[in-house]
C-alpha positions as CSV (number, residue, x, y, z in Angstrom):
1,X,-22.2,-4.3,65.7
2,X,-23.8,-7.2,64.4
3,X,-26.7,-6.3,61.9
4,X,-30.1,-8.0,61.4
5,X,-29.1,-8.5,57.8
6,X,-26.1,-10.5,58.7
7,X,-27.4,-12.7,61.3
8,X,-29.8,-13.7,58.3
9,X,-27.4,-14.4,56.1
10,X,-25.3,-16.4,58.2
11,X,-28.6,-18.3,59.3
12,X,-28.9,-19.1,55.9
13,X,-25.6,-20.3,55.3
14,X,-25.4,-22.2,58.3
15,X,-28.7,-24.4,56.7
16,X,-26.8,-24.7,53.9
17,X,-23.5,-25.9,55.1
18,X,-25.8,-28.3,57.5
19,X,-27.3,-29.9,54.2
20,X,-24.5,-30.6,52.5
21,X,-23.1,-31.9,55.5
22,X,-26.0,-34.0,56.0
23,X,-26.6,-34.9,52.1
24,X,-22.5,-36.1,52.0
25,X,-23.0,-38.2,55.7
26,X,-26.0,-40.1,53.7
27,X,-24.2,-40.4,50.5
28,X,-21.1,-41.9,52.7
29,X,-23.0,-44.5,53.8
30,X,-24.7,-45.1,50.5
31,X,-21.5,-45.8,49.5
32,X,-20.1,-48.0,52.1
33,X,-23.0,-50.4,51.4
34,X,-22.6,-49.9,47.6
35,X,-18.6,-51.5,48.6
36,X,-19.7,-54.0,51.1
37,X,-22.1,-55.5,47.9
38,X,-19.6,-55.2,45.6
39,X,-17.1,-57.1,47.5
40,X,-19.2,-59.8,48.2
41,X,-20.1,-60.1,44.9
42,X,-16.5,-60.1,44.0
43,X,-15.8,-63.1,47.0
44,X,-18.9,-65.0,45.0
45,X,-16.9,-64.4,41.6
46,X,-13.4,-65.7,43.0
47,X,-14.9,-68.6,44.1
48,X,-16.7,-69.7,41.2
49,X,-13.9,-69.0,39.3
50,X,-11.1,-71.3,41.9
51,X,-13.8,-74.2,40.9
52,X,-13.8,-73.7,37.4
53,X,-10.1,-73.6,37.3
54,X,-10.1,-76.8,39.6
55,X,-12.4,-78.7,37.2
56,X,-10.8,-78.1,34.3
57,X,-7.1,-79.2,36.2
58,X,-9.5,-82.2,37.1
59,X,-10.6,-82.7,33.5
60,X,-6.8,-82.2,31.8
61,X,-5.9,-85.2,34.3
62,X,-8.5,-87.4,33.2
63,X,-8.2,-87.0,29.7
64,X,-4.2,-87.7,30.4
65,X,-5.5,-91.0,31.8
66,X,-7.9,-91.5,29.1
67,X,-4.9,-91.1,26.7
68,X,-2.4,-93.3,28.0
69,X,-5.0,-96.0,28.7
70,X,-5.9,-95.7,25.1
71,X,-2.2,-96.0,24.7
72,X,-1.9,-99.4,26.6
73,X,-5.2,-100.7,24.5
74,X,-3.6,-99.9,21.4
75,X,-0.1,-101.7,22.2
76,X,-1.8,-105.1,22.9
């Protein structure tokens, strides 16, 4: 037989276990956004970086042609 004490008690617990539930599905989400930023974020970065890295290949080349052109002056 099924008390009035218990039914309160599992009334109570089933609030409980709902807000947790609820509180973790929100905090989920939360995250998942928190990601979706981050990874942007981290796109933005890899692509800043890729033209960094090609400027300074672009650089190193000229500065090769700037040295054997200085080369050339200084043989005449």
């Amino acid at each position: 037989m099924v008390t009035k004490h218990y039914l309160i008690i599992m009334k109570r617990i089933n609030i409980w276990l709902l807000s947790v539930l609820f509180v973790g599905i929100i905090s989920c989400r939360d995250t998942k956004k928190e990601q979706e930023e981050l990874d942007k974020d981290l796109n933005t970065i890899e692509a800043v970086e890729k033209e960094i890295e090609e400027t300074v290949e672009e650089v190193e080349k000229k500065a090769e042609e700037a040295e054997s052109a200085l080369k050339e002056l200084d043989s005449l």
